[in-house]
N, C-alpha and C positions, 0 to 999 in steps of 0.2 A: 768317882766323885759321889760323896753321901749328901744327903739332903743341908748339912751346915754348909760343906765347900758351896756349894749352889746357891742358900741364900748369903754365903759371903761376893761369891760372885755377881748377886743380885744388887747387892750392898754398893759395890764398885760400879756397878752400869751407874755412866753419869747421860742422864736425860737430854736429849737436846730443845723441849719445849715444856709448858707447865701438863698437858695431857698424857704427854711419855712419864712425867713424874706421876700423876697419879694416875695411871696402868701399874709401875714399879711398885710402886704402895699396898696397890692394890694383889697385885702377884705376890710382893713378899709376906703380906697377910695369910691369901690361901694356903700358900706352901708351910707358912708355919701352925696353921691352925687345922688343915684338914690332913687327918694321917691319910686318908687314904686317894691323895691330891694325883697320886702319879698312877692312877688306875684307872682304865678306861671304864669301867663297872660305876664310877661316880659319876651319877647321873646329872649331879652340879653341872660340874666339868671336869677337864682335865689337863694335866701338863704335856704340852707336846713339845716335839724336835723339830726345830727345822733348820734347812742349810739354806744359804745362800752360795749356790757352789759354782765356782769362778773359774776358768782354762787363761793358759796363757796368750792366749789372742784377744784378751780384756773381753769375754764374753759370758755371759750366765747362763746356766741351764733352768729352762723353767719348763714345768708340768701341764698339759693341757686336762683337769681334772676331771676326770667322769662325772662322781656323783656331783658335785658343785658346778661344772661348766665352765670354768673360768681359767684362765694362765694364774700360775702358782708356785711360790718356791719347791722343792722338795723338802718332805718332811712325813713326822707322825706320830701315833700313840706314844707312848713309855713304856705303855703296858708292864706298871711298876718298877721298872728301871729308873734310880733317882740320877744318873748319870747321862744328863740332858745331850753334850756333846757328843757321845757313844750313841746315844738314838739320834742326833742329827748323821751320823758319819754314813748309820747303820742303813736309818732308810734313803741317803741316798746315793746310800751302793742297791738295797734293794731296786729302786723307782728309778735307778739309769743304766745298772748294772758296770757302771765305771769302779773296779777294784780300788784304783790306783788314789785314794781322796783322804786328802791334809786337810790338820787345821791350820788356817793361815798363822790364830794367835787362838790362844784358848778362852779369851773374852766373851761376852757374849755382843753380837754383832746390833739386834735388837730384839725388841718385845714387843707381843701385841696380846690385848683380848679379843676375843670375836667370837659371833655367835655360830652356832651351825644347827643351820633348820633340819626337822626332823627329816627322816628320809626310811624307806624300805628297811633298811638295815637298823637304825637305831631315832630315839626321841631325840628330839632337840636339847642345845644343851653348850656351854660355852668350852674352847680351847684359849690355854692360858699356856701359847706360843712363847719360847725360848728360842731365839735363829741366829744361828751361827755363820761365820765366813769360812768356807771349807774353799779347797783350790785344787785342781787336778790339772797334768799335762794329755790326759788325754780327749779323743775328741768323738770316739765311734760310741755310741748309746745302744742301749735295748731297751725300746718302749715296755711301761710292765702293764699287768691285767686292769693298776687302777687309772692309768692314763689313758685318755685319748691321742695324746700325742705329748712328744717330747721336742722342745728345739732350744739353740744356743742363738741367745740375742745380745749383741750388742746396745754398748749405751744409750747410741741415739735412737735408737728404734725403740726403746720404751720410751725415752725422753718426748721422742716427737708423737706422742699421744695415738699414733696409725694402729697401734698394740691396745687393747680394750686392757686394763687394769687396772683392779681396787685402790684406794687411798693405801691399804696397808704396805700394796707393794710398792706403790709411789713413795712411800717414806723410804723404804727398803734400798730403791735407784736411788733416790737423794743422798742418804747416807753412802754409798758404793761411791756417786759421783765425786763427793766430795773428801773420801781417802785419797 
């Protein structure tokens, strides 16, 4: 996928409130206007991948992330890769180590901006998230060096609030529940 397929595919995300439409606005802006949108070296920000990745026991794998703290889809850089799905598949074969990982449809599932405060590693600086529905039959994981931990939750266990997690991913179950 080159950077046109992407913002045609951006073209096609249809919003489901007026703030997801200007996030989309705002995304398909950067992507067309900063060449060097897909490179983690933009200190702006940059385009990331992420999956929302799904097993056949209706369960999601989510990340317990080191540097940020929080439960997290899997996901990551581009590191220049304009082929957003390919870096969602990529890192999360990296971050679960599960081979076996589909895309459910080649859509994009949804989109976020958000910021990420500086840290040891790099300044602060915004990701301009691209998150896919990927689907695997398997279920055995290997934590990697940037998790704290990895686990597969069921719907109501994020639903019923007992899971500490952002609005971003709350929209994320939303959308799942309501496929």
């Amino acid at each position: 996928m080159n950077r046109a397929a992407l913002l045609k595919s951006l073209a096609n995300f249809k919003p489901n409130n007026q703030e997801k439409k200007e996030i989309i606005n705002h995304l398909i802006l950067f992507i067309e206007l900063d060449n060097n949108c897909f490179s983690r070296n933009n200190i702006k920000g940059h385009v990331t991948g992420s999956a929302w990745l799904t097993n056949d026991k209706d369960q999601v794998l989510l990340t317990h992330h080191k540097i940020l703290n929080k439960w997290l889809q899997l996901g990551g850089h581009c590191d220049g890769q304009s082929d957003v799905l390919e870096v969602a598949k990529k890192e999360a074969f990296e971050e679960s180590g599960i081979q076996n990982i589909q895309a459910k449809n080649n859509e994009i599932f949804d989109i976020d901006i958000h910021f990420i405060p500086a840290n040891k590693m790099e300044d602060s600086h915004f990701h301009y998230d691209i998150r896919y529905h990927l689907e695997t039959k398997a279920s055995n994981i290997t934590i990697s060096n940037e998790s704290n931990d990895l686990k597969w939750f069921k719907k109501k266990e994020l639903i019923s609030g007992l899971i500490k997690i952002d609005q971003s991913m709350k929209n994320m179950v939303n959308i799942w529940v309501l496929q």
